[in-house]
SEMAR-285646 format. One record per atom (N, C-alpha, C): residue number from 1; atom name; x, y, z. Coordinates in nm, 3 decimals. Layout:
     n   atom        px        py        pz
   NUM     CA         X         Y         Z
...
This chain:
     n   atom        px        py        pz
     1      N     0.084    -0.118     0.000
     1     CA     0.000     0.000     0.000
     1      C     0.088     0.123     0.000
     2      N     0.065     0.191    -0.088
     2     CA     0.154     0.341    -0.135
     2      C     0.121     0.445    -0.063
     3      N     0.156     0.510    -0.001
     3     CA     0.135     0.624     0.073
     3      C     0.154     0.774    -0.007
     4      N     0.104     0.888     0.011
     4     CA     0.130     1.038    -0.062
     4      C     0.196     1.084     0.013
     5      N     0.305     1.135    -0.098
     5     CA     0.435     1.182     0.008
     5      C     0.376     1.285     0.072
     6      N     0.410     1.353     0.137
     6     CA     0.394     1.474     0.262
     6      C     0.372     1.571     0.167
     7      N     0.409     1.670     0.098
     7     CA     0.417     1.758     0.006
     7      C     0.247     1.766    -0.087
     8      N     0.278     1.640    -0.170
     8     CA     0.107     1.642    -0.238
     8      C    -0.018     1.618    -0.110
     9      N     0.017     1.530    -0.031
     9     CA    -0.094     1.536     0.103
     9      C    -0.127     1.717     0.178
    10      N    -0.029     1.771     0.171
    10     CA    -0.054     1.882     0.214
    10      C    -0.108     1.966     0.087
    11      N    -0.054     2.003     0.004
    11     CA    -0.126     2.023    -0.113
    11      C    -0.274     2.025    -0.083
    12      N    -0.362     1.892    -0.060
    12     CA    -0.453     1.816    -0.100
    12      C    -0.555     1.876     0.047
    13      N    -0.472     1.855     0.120
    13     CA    -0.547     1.967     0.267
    13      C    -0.569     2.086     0.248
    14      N    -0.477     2.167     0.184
    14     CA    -0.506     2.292     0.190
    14      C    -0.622     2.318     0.097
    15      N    -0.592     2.263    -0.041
    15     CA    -0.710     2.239    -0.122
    15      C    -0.884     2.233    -0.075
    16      N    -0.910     2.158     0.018
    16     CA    -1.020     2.081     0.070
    16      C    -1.037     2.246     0.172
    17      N    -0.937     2.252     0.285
    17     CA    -0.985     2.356     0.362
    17      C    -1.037     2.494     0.269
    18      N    -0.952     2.509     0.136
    18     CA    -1.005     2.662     0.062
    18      C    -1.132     2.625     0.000
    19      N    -1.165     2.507    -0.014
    19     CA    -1.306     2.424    -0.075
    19      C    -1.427     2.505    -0.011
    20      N    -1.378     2.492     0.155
    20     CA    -1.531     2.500     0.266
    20      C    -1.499     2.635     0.272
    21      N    -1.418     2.710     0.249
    21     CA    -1.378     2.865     0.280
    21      C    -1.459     2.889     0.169
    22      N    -1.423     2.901     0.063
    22     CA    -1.512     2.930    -0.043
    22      C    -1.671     2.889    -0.080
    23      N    -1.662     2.763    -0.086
    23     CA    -1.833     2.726    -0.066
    23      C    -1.842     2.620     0.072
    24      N    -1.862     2.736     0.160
    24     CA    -1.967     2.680     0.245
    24      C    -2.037     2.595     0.306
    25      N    -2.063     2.487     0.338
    25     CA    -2.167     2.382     0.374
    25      C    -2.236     2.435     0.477
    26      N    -2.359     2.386     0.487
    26     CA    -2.481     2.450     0.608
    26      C    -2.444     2.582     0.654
    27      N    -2.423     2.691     0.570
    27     CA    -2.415     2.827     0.589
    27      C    -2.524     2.914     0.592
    28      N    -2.567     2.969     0.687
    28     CA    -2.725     3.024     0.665
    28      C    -2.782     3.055     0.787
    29      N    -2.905     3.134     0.808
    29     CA    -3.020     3.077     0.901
    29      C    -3.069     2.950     0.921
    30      N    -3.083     2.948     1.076
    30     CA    -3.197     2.792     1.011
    30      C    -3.293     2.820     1.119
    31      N    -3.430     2.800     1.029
    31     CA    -3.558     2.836     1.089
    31      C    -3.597     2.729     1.195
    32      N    -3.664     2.765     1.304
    32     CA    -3.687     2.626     1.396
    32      C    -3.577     2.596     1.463
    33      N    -3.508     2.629     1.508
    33     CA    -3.348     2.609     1.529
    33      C    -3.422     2.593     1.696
    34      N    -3.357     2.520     1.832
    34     CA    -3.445     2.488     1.966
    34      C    -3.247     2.545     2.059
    35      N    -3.162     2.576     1.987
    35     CA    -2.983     2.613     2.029
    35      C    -2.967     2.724     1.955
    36      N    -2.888     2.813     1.994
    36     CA    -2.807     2.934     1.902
    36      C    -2.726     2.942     2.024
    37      N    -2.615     2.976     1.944
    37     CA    -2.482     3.006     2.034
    37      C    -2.342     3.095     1.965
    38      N    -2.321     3.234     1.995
    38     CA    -2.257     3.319     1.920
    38      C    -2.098     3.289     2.029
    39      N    -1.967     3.279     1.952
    39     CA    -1.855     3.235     1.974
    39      C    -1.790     3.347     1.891
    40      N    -1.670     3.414     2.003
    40     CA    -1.586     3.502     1.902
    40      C    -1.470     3.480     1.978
    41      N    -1.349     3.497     1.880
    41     CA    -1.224     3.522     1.910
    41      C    -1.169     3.662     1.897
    42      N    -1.138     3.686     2.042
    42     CA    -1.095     3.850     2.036
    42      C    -0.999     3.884     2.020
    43      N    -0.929     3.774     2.001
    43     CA    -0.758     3.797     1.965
    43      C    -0.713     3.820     1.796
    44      N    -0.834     3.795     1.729
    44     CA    -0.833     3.801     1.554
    44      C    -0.991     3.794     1.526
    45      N    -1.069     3.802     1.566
    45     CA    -1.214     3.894     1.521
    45      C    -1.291     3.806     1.449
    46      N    -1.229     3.666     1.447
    46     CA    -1.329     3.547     1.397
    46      C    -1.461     3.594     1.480
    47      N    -1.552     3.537     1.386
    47     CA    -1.731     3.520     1.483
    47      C    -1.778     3.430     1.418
    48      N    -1.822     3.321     1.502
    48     CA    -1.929     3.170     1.430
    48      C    -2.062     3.223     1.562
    49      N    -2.200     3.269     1.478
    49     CA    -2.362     3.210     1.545
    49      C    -2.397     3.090     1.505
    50      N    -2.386     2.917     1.573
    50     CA    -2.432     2.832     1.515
    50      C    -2.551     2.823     1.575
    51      N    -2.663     2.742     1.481
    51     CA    -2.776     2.743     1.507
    51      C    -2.792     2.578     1.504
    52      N    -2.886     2.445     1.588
    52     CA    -2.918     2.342     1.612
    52      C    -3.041     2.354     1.632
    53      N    -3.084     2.235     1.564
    53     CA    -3.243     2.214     1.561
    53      C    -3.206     2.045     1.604
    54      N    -3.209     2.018     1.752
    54     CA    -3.240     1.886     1.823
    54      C    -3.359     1.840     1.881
    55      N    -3.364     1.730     1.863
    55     CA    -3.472     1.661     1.891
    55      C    -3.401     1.489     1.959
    56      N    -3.455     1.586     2.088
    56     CA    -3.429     1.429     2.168
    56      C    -3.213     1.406     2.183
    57      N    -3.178     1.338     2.132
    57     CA    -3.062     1.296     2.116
    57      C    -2.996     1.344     1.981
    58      N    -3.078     1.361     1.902
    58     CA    -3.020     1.390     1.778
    58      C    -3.032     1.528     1.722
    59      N    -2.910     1.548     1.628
    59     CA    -2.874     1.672     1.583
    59      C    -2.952     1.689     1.448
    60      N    -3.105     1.763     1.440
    60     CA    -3.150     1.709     1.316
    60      C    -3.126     1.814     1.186
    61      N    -3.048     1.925     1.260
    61     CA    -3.014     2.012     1.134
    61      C    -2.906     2.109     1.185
    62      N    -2.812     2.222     1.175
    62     CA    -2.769     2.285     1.200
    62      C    -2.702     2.371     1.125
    63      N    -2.702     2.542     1.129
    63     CA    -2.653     2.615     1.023
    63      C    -2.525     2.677     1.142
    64      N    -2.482     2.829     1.031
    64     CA    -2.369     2.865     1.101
    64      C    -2.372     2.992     0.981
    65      N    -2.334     3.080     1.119
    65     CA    -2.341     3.244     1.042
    65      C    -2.198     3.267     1.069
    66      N    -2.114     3.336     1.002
    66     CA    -1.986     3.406     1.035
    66      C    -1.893     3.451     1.013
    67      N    -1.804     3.533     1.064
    67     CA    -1.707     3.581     0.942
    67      C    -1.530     3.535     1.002
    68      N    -1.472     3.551     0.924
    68     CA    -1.305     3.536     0.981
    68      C    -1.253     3.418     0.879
    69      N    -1.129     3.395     0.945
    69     CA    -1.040     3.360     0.799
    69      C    -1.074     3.223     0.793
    70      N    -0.990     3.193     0.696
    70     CA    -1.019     3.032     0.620
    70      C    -1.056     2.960     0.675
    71      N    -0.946     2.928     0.812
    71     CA    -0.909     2.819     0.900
    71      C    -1.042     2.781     1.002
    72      N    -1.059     2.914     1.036
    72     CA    -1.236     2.889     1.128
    72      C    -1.347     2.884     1.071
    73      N    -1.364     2.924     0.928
    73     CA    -1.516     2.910     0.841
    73      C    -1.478     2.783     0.816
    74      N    -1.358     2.780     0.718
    74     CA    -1.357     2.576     0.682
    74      C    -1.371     2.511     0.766
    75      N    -1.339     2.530     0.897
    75     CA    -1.327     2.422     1.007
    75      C    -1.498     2.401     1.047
    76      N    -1.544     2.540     1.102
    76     CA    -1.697     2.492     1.103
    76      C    -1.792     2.463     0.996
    77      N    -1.778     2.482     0.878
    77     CA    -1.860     2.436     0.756
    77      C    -1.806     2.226     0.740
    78      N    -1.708     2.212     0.775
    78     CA    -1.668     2.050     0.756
    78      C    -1.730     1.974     0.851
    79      N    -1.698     2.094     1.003
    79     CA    -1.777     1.968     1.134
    79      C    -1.905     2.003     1.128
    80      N    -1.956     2.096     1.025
    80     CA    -2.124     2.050     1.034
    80      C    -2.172     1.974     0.928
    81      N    -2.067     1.931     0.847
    81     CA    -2.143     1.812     0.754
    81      C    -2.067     1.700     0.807
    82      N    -2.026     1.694     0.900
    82     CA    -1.983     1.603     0.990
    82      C    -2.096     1.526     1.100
    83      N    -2.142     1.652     1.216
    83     CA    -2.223     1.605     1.266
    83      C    -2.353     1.614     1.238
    84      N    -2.382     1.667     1.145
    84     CA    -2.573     1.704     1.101
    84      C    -2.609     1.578     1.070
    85      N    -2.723     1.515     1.176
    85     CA    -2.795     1.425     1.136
    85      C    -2.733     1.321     1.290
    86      N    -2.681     1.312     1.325
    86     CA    -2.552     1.266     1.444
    86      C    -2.635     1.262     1.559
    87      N    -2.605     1.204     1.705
    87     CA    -2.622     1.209     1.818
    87      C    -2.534     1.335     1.844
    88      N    -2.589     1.378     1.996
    88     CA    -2.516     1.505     2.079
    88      C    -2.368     1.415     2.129
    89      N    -2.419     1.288     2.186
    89     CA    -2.261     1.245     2.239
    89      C    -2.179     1.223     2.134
    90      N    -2.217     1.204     2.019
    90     CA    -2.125     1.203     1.897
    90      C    -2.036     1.321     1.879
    91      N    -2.102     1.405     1.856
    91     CA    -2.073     1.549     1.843
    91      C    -1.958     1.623     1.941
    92      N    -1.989     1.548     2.098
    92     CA    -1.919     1.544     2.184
    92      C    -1.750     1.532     2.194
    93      N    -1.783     1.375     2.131
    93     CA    -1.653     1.296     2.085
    93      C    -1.618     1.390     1.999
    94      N    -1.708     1.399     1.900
    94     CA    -1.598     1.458     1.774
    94      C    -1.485     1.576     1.838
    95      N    -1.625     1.606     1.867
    95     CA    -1.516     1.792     1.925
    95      C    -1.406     1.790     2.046
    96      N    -1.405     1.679     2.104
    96     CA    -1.291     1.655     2.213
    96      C    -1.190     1.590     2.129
    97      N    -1.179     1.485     2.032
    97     CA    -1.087     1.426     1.932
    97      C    -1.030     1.585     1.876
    98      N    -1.096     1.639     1.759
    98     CA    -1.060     1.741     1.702
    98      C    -0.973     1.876     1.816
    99      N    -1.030     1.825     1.935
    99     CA    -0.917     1.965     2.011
    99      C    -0.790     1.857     2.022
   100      N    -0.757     1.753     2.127
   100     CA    -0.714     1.664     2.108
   100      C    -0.579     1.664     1.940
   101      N    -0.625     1.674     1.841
   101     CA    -0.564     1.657     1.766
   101      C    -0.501     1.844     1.743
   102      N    -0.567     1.926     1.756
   102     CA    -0.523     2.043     1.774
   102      C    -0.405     2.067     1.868
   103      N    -0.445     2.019     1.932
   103     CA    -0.326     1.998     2.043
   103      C    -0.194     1.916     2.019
   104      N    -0.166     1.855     1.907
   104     CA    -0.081     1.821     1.867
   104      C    -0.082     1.661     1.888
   105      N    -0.220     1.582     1.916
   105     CA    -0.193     1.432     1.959
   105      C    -0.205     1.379     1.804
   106      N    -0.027     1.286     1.801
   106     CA    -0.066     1.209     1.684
   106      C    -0.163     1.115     1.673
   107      N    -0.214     1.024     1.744
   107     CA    -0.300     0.968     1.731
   107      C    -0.426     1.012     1.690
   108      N    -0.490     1.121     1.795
   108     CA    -0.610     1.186     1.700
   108      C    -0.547     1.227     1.543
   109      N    -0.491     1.274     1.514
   109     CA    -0.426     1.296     1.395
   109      C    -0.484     1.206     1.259
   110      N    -0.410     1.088     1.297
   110     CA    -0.476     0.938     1.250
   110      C    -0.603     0.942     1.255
   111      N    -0.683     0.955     1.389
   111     CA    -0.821     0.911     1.374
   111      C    -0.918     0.918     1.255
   112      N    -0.983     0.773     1.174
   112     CA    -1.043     0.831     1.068
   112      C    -1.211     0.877     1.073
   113      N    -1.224     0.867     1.228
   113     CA    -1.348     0.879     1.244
   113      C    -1.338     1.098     1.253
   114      N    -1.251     1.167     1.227
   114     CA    -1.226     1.269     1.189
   114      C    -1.283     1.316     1.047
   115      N    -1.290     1.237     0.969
   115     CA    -1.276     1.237     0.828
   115      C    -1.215     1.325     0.782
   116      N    -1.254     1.461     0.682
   116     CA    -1.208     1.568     0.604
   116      C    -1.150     1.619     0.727
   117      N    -1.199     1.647     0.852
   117     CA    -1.130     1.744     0.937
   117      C    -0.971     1.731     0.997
   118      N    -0.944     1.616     0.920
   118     CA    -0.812     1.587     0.929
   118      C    -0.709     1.686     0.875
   119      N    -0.785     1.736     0.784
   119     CA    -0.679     1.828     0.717
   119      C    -0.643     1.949     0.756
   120      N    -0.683     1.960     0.895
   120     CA    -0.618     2.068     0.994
   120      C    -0.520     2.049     1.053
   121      N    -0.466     1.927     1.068
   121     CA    -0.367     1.880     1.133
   121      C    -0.242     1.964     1.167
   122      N    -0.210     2.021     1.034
   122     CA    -0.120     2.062     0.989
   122      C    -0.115     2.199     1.085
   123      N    -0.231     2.246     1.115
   123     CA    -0.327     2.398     1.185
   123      C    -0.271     2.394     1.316
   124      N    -0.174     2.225     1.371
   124     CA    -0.130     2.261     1.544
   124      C     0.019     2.280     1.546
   125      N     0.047     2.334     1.435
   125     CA     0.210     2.353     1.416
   125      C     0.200     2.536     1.432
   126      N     0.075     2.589     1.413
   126     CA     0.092     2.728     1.453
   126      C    -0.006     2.760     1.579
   127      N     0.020     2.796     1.716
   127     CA    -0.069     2.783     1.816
   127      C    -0.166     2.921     1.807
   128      N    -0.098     2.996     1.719
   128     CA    -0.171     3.086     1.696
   128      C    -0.320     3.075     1.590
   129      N    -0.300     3.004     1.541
   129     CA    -0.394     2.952     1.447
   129      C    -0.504     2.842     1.498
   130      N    -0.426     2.792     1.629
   130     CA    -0.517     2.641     1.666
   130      C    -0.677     2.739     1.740
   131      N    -0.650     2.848     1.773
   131     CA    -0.776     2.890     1.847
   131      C    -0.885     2.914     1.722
   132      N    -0.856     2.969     1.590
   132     CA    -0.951     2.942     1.501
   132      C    -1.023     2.853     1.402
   133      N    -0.893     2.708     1.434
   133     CA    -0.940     2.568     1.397
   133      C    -1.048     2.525     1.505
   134      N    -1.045     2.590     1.632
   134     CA    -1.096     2.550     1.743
   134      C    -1.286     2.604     1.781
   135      N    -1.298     2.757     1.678
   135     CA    -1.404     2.816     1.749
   135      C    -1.522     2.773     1.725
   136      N    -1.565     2.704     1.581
   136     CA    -1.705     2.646     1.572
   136      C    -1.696     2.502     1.674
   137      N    -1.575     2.450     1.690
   137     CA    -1.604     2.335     1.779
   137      C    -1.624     2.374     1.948
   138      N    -1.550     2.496     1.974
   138     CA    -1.626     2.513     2.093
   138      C    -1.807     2.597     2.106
   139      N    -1.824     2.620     2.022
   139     CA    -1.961     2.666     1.986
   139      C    -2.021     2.561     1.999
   140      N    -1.994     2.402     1.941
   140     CA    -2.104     2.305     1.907
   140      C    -2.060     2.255     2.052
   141      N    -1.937     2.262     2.121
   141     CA    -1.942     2.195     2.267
   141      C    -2.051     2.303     2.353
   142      N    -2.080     2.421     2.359
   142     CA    -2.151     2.491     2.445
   142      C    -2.313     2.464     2.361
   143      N    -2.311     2.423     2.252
   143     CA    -2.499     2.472     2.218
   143      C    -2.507     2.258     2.274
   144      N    -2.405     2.163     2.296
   144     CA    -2.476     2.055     2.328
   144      C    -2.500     2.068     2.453
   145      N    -2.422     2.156     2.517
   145     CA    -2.456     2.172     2.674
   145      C    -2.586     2.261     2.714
   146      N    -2.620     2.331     2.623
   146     CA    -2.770     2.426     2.613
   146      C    -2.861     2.337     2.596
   147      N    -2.810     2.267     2.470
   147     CA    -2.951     2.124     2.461
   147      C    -2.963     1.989     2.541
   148      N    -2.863     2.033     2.588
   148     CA    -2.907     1.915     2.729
   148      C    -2.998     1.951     2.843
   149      N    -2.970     2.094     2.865
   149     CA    -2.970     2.150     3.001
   149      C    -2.879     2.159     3.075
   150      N    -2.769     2.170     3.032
   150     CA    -2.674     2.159     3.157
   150      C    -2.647     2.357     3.173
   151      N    -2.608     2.395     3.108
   151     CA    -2.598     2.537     3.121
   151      C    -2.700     2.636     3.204
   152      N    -2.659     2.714     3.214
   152     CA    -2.792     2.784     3.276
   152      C    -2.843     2.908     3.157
   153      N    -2.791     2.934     3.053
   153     CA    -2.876     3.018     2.979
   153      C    -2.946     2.950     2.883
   154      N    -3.055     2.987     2.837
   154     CA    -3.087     2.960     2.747
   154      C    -3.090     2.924     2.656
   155      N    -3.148     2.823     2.585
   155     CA    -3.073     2.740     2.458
   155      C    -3.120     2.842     2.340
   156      N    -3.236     2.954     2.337
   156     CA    -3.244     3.031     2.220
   156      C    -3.240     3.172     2.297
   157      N    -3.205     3.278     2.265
   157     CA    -3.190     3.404     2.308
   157      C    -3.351     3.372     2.288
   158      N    -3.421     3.455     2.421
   158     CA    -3.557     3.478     2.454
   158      C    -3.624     3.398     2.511
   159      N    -3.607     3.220     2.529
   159     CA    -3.650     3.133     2.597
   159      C    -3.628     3.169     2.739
   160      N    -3.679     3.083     2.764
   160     CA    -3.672     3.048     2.939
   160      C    -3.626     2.877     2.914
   161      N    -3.529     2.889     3.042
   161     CA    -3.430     2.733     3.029
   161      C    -3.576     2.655     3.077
């Protein structure tokens, strides 16, 4: 079994990340949404509002409003065609693997239950950069903790918990 040298593999990441920078996946409003959760980085002016429409255990839709560079729109446009459709503890995992691998663990690295989001890998060689590989996944860690109940605000601006 042949492996891609390092050079075209990176190539092939960066490729995929300017993919979701450019078009998008689940970018939008989403009507019916029962989570919203606005996440900014004040150190570089990223902003992700993701929006979840759960039911029960499952993640049955989710959009994402926001602006800032490549690394944080691609990153949250991939983990929401990642987890849309998913359990919350899924979502869970994912987003503890994906910091995990931010953090520089080779093993998450490997993990293929990552899929496309692998191609950040490369994103924990600058620590300056890992906080905007990082911000839609801490968004989807705080809106599963809204849709559980564990938080104390509100899972939609205007509800009552």
């Amino acid at each position: 079994m042949s492996s891609i040298p390092e050079p075209q593999l990176s190539s092939l990441y960066q490729e995929l990340i300017l993919e979701h920078y450019k078009r998008p996946r689940n970018r939008g409003e989403l009507e019916g949404g029962t989570v919203e959760v606005h996440m900014r980085n004040p150190s570089c002016g990223d902003e992700i509002r993701l929006q979840l429409r759960v039911e029960g255990d499952a993640i049955m839709d989710l959009r994402f409003v926001g602006e800032g560079c490549a690394i944080s729109q691609a990153s949250v446009s991939m983990m929401t065609t990642v987890v849309k459709g998913g359990r919350l503890d899924d979502a869970m995992g994912l987003a503890k693997r994906f910091t995990e691998m931010m953090r520089g663990d080779p093993e998450a690295a490997r993990d293929r239950s990552l899929k496309d989001l692998r191609a950040f890998q490369g994103v924990s060689k600058f620590p300056v950069r890992v906080k905007c590989a990082l911000l839609g996944f801490d968004a989807l860690q705080e809106a599963v903790k809204r849709a559980r109940g564990t938080e104390g605000s509100p899972a939609v601006p205007g509800a009552t918990p």
